[in-house]
LUMVONU-87994 format. One record per residue (C-alpha): residue number from 1; x, y, z. Coordinates in Angstrom, 1 decimal, m for minus. Layout:
REM residues N
(NUM; (X; Y; Z));
...
END
This chain:
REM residues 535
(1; (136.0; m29.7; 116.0));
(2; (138.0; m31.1; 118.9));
(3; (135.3; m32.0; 120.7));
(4; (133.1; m33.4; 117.8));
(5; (132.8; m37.3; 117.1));
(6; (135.7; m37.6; 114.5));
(7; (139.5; m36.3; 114.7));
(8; (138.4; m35.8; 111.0));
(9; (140.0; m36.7; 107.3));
(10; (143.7; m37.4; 106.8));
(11; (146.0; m34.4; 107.1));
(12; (146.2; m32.3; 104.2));
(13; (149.7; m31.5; 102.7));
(14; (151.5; m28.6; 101.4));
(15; (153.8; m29.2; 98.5));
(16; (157.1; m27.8; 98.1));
(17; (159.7; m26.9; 100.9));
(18; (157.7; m25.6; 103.7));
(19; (160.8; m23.2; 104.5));
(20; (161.0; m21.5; 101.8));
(21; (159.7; m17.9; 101.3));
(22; (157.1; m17.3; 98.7));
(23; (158.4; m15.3; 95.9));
(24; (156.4; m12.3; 94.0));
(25; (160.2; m10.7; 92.6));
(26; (161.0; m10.4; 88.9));
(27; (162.5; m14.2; 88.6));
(28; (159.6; m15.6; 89.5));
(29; (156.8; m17.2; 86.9));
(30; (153.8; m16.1; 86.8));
(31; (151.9; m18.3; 84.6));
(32; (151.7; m22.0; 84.5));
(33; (150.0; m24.9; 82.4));
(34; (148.5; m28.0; 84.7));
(35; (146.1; m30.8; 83.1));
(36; (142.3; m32.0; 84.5));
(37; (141.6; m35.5; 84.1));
(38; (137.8; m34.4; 83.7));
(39; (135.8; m31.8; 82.0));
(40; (134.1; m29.7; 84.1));
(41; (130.0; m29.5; 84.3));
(42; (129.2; m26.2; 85.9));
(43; (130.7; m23.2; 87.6));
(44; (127.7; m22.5; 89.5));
(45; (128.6; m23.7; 93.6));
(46; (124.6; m24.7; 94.1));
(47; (125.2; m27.2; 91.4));
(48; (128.9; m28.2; 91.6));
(49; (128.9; m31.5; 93.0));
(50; (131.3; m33.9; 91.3));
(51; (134.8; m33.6; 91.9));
(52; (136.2; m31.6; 88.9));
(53; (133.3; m28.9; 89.7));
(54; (133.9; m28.8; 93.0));
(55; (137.9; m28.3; 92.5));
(56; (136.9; m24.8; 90.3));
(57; (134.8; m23.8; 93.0));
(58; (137.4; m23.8; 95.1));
(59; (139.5; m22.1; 93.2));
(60; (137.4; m19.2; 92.4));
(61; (135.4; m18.9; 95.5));
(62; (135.8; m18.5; 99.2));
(63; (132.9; m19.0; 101.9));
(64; (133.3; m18.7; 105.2));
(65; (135.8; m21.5; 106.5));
(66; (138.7; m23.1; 104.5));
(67; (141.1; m26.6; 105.6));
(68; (144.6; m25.6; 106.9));
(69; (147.4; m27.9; 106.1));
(70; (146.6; m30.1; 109.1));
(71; (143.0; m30.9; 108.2));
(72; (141.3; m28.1; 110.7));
(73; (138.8; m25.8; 110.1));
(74; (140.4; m22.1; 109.6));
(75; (138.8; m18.7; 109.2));
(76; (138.6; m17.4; 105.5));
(77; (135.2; m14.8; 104.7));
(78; (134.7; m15.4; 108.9));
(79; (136.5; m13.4; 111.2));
(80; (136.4; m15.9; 113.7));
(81; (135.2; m19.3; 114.8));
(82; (131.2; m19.6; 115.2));
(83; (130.0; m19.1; 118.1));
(84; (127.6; m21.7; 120.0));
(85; (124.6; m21.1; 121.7));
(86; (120.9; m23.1; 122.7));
(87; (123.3; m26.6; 123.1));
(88; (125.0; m26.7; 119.9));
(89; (122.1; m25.8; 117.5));
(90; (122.5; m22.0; 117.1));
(91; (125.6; m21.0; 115.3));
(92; (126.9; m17.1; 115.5));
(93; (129.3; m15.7; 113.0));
(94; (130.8; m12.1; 112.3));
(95; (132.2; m11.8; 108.4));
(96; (135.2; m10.0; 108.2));
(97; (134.4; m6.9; 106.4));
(98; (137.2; m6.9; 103.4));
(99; (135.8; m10.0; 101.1));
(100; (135.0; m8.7; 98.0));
(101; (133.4; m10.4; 94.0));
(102; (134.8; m10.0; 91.0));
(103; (132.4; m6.9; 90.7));
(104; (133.8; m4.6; 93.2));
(105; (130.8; m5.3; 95.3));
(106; (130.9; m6.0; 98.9));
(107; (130.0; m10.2; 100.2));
(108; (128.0; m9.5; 103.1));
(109; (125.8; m11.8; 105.2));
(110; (122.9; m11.6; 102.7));
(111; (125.4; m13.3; 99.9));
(112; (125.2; m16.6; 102.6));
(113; (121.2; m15.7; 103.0));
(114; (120.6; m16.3; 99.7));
(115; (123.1; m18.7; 98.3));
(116; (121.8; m21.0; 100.6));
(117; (118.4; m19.7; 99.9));
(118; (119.0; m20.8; 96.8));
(119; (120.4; m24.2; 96.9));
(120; (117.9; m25.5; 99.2));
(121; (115.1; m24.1; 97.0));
(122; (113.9; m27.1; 95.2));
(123; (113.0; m25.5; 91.7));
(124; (117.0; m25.3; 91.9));
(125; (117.2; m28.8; 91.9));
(126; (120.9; m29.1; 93.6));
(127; (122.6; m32.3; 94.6));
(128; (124.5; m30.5; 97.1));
(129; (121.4; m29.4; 98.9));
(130; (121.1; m31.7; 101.4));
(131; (124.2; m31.1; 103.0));
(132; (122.1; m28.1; 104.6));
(133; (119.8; m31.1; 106.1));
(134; (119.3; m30.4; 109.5));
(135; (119.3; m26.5; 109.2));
(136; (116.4; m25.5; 110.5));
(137; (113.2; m26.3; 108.0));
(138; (115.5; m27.7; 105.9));
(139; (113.1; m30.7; 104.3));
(140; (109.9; m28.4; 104.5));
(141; (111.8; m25.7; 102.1));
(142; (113.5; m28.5; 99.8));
(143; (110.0; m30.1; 99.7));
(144; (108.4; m27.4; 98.3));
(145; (106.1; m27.2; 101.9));
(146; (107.7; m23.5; 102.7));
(147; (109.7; m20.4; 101.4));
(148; (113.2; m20.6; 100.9));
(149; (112.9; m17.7; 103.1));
(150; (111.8; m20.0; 105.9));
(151; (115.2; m22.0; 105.9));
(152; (117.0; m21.2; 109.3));
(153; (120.0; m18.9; 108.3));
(154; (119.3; m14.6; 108.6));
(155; (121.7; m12.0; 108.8));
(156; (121.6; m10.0; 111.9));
(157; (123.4; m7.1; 110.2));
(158; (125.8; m6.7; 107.4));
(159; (128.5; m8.7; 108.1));
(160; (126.9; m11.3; 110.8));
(161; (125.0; m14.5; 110.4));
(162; (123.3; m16.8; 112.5));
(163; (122.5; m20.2; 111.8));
(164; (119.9; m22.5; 113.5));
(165; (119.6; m26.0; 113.5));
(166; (116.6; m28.7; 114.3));
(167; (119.4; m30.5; 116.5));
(168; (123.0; m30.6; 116.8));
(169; (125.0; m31.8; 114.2));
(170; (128.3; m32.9; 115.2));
(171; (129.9; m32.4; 111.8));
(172; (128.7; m29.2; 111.0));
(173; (131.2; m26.7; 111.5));
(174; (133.1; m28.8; 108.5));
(175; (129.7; m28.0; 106.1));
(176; (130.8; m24.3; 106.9));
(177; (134.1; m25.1; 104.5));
(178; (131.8; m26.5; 101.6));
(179; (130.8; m25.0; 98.4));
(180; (126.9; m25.9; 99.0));
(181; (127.4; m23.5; 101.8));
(182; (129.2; m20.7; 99.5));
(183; (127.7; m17.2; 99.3));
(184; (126.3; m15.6; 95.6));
(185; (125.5; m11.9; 94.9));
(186; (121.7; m12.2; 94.2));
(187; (121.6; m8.9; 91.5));
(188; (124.0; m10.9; 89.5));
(189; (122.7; m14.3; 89.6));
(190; (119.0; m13.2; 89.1));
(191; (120.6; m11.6; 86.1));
(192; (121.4; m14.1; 84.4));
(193; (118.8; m16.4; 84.5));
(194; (119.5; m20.0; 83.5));
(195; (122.8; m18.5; 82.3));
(196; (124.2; m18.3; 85.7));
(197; (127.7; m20.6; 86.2));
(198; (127.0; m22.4; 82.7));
(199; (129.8; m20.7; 81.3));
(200; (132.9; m18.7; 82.8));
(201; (131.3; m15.0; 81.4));
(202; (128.0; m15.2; 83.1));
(203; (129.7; m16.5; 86.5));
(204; (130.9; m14.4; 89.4));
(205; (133.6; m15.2; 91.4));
(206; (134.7; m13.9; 95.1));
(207; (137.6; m16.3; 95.5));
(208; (141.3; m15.8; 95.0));
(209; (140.8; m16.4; 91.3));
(210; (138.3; m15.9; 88.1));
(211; (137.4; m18.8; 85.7));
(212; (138.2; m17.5; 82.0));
(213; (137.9; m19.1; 78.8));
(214; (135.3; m21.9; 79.7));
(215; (132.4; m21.7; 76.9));
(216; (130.7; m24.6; 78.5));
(217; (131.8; m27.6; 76.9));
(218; (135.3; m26.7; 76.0));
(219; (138.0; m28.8; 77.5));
(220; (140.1; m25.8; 78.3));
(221; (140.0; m23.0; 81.2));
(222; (142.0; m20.7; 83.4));
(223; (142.5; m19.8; 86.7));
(224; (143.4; m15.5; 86.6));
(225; (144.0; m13.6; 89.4));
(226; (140.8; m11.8; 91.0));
(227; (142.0; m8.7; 91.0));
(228; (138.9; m7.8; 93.8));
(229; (140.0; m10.2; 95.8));
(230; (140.5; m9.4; 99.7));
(231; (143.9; m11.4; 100.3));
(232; (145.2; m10.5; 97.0));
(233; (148.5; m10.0; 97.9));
(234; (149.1; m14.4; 98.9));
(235; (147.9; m14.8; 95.5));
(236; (151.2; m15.4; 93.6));
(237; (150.1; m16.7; 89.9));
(238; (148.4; m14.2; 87.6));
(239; (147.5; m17.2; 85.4));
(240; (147.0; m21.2; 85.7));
(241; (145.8; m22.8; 82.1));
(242; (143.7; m25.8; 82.8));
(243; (143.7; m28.5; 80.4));
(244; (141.9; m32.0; 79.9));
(245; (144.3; m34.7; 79.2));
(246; (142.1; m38.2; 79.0));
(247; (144.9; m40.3; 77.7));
(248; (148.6; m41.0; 79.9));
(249; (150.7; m40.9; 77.1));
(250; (149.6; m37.5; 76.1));
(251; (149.7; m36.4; 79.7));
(252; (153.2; m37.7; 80.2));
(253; (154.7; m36.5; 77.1));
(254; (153.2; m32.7; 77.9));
(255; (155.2; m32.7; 81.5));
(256; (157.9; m34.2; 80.5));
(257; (158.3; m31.5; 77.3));
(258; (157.7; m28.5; 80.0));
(259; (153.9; m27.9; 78.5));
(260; (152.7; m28.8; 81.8));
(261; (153.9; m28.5; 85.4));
(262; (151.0; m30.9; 87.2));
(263; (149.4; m33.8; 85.8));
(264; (147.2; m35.8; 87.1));
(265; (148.6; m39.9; 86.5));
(266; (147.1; m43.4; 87.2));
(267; (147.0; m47.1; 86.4));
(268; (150.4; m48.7; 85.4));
(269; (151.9; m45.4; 84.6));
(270; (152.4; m45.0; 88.4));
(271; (154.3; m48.0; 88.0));
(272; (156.6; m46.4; 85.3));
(273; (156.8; m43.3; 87.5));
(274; (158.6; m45.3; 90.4));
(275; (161.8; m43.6; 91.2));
(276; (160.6; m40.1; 90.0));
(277; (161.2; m37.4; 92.5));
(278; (158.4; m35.7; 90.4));
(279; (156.2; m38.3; 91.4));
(280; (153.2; m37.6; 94.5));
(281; (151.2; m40.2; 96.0));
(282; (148.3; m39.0; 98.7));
(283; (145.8; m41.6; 100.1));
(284; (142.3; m39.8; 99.8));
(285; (139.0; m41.2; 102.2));
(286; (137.4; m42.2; 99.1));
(287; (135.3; m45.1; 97.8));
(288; (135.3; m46.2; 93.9));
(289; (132.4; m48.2; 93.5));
(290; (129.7; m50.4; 90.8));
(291; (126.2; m49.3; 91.8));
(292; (123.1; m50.6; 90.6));
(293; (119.9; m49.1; 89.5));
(294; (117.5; m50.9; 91.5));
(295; (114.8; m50.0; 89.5));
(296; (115.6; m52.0; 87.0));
(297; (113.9; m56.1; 87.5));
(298; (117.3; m57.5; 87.7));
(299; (118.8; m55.2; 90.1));
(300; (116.0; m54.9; 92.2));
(301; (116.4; m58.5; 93.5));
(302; (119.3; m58.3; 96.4));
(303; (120.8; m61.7; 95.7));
(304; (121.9; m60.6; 92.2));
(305; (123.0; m57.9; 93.9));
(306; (125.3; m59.9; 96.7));
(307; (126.4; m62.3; 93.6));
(308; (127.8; m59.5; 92.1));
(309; (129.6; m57.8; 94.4));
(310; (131.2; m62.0; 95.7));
(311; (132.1; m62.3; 91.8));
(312; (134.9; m59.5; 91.6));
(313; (138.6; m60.1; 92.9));
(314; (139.2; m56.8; 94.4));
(315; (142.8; m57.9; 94.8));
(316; (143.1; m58.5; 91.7));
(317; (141.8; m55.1; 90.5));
(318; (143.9; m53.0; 92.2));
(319; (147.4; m55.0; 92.3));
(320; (147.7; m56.4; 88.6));
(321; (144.6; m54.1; 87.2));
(322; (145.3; m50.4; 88.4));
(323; (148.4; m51.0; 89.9));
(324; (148.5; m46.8; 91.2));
(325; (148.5; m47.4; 94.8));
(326; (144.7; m47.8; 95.0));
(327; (143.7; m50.2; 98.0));
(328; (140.5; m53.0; 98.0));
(329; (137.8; m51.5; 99.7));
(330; (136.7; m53.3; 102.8));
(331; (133.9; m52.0; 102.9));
(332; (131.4; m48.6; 101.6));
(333; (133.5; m46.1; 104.1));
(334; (136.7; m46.0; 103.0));
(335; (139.9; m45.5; 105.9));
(336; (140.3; m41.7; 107.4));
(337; (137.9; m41.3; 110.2));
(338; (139.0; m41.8; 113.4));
(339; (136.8; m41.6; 116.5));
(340; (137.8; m39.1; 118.9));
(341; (137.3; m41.7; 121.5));
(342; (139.0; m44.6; 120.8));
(343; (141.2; m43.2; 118.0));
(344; (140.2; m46.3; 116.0));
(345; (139.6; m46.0; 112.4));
(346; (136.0; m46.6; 111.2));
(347; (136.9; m48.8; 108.4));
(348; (139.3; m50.8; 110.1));
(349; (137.0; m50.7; 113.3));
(350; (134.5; m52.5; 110.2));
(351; (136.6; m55.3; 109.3));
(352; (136.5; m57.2; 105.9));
(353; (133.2; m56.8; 104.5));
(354; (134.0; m57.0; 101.4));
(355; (134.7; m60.4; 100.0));
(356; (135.5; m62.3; 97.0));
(357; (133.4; m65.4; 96.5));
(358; (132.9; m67.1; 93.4));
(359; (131.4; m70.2; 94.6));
(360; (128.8; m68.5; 96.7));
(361; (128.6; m65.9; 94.0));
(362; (126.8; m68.8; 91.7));
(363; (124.7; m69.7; 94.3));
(364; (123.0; m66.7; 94.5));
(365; (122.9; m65.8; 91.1));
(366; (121.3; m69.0; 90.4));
(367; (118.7; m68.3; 93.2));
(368; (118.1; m65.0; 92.4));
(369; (117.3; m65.7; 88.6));
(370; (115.2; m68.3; 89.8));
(371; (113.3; m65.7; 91.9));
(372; (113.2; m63.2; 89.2));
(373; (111.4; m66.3; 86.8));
(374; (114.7; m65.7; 84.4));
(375; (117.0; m68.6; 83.4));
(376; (119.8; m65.9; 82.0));
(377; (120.7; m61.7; 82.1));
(378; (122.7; m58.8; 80.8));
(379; (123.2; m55.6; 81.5));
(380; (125.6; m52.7; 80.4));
(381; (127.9; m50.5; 82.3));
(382; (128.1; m46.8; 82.4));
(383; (131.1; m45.2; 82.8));
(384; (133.4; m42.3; 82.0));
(385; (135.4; m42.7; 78.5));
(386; (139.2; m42.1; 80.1));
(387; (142.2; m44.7; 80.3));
(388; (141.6; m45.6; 84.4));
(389; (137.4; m46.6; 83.4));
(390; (138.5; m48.2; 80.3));
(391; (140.6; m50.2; 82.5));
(392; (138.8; m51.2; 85.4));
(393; (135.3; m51.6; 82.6));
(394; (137.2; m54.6; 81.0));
(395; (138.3; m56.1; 84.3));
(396; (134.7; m56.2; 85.6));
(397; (133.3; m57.7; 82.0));
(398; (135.5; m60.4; 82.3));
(399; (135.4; m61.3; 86.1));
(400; (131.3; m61.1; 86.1));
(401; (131.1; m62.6; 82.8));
(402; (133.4; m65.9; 84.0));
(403; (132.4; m65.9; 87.5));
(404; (128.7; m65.9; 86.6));
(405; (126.9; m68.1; 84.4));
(406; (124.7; m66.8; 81.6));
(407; (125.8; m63.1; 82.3));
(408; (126.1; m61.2; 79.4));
(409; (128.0; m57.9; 80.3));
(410; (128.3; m54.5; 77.9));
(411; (130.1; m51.5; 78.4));
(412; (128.7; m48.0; 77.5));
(413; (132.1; m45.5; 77.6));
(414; (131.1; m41.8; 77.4));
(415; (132.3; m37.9; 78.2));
(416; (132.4; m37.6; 82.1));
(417; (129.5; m34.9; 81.7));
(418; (127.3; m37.2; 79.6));
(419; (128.4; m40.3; 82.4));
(420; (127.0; m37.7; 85.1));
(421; (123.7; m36.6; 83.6));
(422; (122.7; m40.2; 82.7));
(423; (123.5; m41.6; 86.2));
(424; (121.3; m38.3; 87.8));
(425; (118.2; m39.3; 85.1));
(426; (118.4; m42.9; 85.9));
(427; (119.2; m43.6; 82.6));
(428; (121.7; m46.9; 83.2));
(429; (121.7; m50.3; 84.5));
(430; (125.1; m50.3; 86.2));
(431; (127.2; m47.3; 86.5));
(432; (130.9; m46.7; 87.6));
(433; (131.3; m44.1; 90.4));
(434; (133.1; m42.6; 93.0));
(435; (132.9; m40.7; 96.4));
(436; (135.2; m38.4; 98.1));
(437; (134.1; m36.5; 101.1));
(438; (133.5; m33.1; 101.6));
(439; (133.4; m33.1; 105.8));
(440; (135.3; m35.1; 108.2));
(441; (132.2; m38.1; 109.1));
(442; (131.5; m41.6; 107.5));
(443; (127.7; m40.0; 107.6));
(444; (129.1; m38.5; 104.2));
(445; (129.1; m41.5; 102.8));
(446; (126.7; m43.3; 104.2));
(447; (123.9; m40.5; 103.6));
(448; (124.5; m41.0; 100.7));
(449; (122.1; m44.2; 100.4));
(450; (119.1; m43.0; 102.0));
(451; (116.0; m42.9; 100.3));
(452; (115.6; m38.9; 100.0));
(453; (119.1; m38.5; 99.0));
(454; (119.4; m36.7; 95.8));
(455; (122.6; m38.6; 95.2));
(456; (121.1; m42.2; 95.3));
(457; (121.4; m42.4; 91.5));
(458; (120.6; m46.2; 92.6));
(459; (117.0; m45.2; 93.8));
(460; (117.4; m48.1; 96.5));
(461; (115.2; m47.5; 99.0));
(462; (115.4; m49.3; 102.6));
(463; (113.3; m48.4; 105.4));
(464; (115.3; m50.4; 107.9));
(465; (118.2; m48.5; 106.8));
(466; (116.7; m44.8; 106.5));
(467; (115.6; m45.7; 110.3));
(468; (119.2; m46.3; 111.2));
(469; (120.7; m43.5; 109.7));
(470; (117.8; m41.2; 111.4));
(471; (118.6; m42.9; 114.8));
(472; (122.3; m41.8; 114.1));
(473; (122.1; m38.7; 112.7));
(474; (119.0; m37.4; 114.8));
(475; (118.9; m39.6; 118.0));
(476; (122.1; m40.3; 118.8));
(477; (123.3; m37.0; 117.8));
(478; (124.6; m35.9; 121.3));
(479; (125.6; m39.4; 122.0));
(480; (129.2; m40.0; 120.4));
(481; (130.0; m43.6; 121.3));
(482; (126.3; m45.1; 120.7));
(483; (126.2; m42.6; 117.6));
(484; (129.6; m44.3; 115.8));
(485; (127.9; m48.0; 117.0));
(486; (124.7; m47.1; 114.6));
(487; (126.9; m45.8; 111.8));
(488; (128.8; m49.0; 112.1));
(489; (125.9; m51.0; 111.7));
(490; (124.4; m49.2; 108.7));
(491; (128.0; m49.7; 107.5));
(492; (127.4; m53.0; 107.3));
(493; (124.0; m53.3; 106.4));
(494; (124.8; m51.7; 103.0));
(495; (127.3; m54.7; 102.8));
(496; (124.5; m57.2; 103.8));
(497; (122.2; m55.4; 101.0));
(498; (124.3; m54.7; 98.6));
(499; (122.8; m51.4; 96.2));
(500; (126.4; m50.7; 95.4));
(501; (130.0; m52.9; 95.1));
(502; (132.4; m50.9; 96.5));
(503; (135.6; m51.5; 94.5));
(504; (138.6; m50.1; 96.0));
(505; (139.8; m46.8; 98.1));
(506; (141.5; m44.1; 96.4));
(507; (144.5; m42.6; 95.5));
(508; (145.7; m39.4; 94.0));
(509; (148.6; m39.6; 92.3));
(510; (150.7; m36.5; 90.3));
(511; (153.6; m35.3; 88.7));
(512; (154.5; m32.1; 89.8));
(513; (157.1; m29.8; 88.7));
(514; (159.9; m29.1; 91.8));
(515; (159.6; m25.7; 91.0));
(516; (155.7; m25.5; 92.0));
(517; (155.9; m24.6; 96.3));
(518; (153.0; m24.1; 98.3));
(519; (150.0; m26.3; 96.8));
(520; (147.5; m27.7; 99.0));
(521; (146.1; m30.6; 99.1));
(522; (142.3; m30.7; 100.3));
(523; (140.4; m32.9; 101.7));
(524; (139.0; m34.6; 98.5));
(525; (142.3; m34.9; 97.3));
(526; (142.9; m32.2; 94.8));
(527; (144.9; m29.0; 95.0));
(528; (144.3; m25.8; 96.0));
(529; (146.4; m22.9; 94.3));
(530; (145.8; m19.6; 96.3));
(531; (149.2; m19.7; 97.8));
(532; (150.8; m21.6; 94.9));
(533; (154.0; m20.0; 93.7));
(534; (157.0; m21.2; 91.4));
(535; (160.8; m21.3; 92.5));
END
């Protein structure tokens, strides 16, 4: 990773005294109570690709690399770092021979065969699947053009792997860490059918924990100690209850009664938090952000689009609006990434892209109604039904509504799962979203736009853009410096073009019991809980 394009994501942080010994004696608890701001979708790791999803995966699972508290990639089911042959495009890797699932049954190198087999098979239609792109018939096999078996991972024994890629991927070694690149137990999965991760009982798990008590639409779970699990003995809770809070009061009033010992907080109650040495702020590399269905006639017309994004006072938003330590975006990629070069920070590198405008605003609004033959518009915004969307739904009615002239602007609040299937089917005008990443490189982000990408809910499609992205991602591959000068300019084409308005960059803010040592913090900015312990 040294030697790759970016230093990587900001440093991930241990909670609690770092001195402190870890405690499995009597005194200790055993069992705590902590609250999701989100319901979670699936527990099946081909499929989990928002962020509550992807936080239970992590919990429960374990593939081959994991983040140490300094952001770099450690061992976890590999016994070692991969090894790199044929100029970066072959990866070798021994397993260590003590993981274990939930079953008693070995993870061998078949598990990582098949579960990315499986994900990259497009009758699995997963999300997280082209995070594999550039493994080695990668868009044949997700095409539907060849086998899964064709995709360019095989075990070359029982506990070692090799991976081949189309061309070296500067990034990739962090994809290794991922849950798209987790292993599954084909007996079991083929098992159960279309049951598989749709509920905790028809799930299995190989990670330092189970998932218990999720029916599939229940707002409550657990974490319970895997009792097959090969590092057992660093797993210090036997129990973490999980559940949704949507509202702060509620929230607030749980921790502060002792139901709960971590909550997740935002909006002014971070504000009312001040002072609180309970209180935990982490700046996360992610983008919050408006994007458009550009199928739709009056969001396929870019100077709507660009009137849109000039209308909004992004200030505004996150100072007197959110007011939890959120920051305007700039720009699409948020801070974090550093090139190993120059040690400057892509966004920053950027500049102000984003911009609040309102005169210009109604000069392209006008101009693009006129080009649309329309003399006035509405639309409706889709977003998640909890206090932080409620929040930031009414500031954007207002601003777009006053800013714009003959803009009628409704807002469609629903469950975060019903907010997440409607955005996948197209099924919106506007929708309110996010992005954290999952590896250290703005290409997370700005994949995210091309045409093929499964996560374009937007369906904007830009040839000139698809072209830069290639060059980067393909071309330039072996070339850092010329590579990080393409990213920067698709950077700012998506600013020029406008599919999305990028609203501000992300914060993560809790209350967490002083009693609760040794959480995590990943890379997307929630917690892990292997070595969590209480004091």
């Amino acid at each position: 990773m040294k030697k790759a394009l970016l230093v990587g994501l900001a440093a991930l942080s241990t909670l609690g005294l770092l001195g402190c010994n870890k405690s499995n004696d009597a005194n200790s608890k055993k069992e705590i109570s902590i609250a999701s701001s989100a319901e979670l979708s699936t527990a099946d790791v081909s499929l989990a690709m928002d962020n509550e999803s992807a936080e239970v995966a992590e919990q429960v699972n374990e593939g081959l690399y994991d983040f140490d508290k300094t952001g770099q990639l450690k061992p976890a089911l590999a016994a070692g770092m991969p090894k790199k042959s044929n100029n970066g495009s072959t990866y070798t890797i021994n397993l260590k021979h003590n993981g274990k699932w939930s079953n008693g049954k070995p993870v061998t190198a078949a598990d990582f065969v098949y579960g990315w087999q499986r994900t990259v098979n497009p009758k699995t239609k997963s999300q997280q699947a082209y995070y594999l792109d550039g493994v080695k018939n990668y868009k044949a096999v997700n095409s539907g053009k060849m086998s899964p078996k064709a995709l360019g991972i095989k075990a070359l024994g029982k506990y070692k792997l090799q991976i081949n890629l189309d061309h070296p991927i500067p990034y990739f070694p962090s994809i290794l860490a991922m849950s798209a690149s987790f292993p599954l137990y084909r007996p079991y999965v083929e098992a159960q059918g279309k049951k598989y991760g749709t509920d905790s009982k028809h799930t299995l798990y190989n990670g330092p924990f189970v998932l218990t008590g999720w029916d599939g639409t229940n707002d409550t779970w657990a974490y319970e100690k895997n009792k097959n699990y090969r590092d057992q003995k660093h797993v210090y809770f036997n129990k973490i209850k999980v559940s949704v809070v949507k509202t702060q009061d509620t929230g607030v009033y749980q921790y502060q009664s002792k139901e709960l010992s971590l909550i997740p907080i935002s909006g002014p109650e971070v504000k009312n938090q001040k002072g609180n040495k309970d209180l935990y702020v982490r700046k996360v590399p992610g983008t919050f952000y408006l994007e458009y269905n550009t199928q739709k006639k009056l969001f396929s017309n870019e100077n709507i689009r660009k009137a849109l994004s000039l209308a909004i006072n992004f200030n505004q938003l996150t100072n007197k609006v959110l007011q939890d330590k959120s920051t305007p975006a700039t720009g699409f990629v948020p801070t974090g990434f550093k090139n190993n070069n120059s040690q400057k920070d892509f966004a920053k590198q950027a500049g102000q892209l984003n911009n609040f405008d309102p005169q210009q605003a109604k000069i392209l609004w006008k101009k693009g109604l006129a080009e649309l033959g329309m003399s006035s518009a509405q639309f409706t915004i889709l977003s998640s039904n909890d206090d932080k969307n409620k929040k930031v739904d009414e500031y954007l009615q207002s601003q777009l509504e006053n800013n714009l002239p003959d803009l009628k602007v409704s807002i469609k609040a629903v469950p975060f799962n019903n907010r997440l299937s409607a955005a996948k089917s197209g099924n919106f005008d506007a929708v309110l979203g996010g992005w954290t990443p999952t590896y250290s490189d703005p290409t997370d982000f700005l994949n995210l736009l091309m045409s093929d990408n499964s996560n374009n809910d937007g369906k904007w499609k830009d040839a000139q853009y698809d072209q830069l992205m290639k060059t980067a991602n393909i071309d330039n591959a072996g070339n850092p410096d010329k590579r990080w000068e393409t990213l920067q300019e698709a950077n700012k084409y998506v600013s020029q073009k406008a599919p999305l308005t990028p609203l501000y960059f992300l914060s993560e803010v809790y209350l967490i019991n002083p009693h609760l040592k040794g959480i995590v913090m990943g890379p997307m900015g929630f917690p892990y809980y292997k070595n969590a312990y209480w004091k």
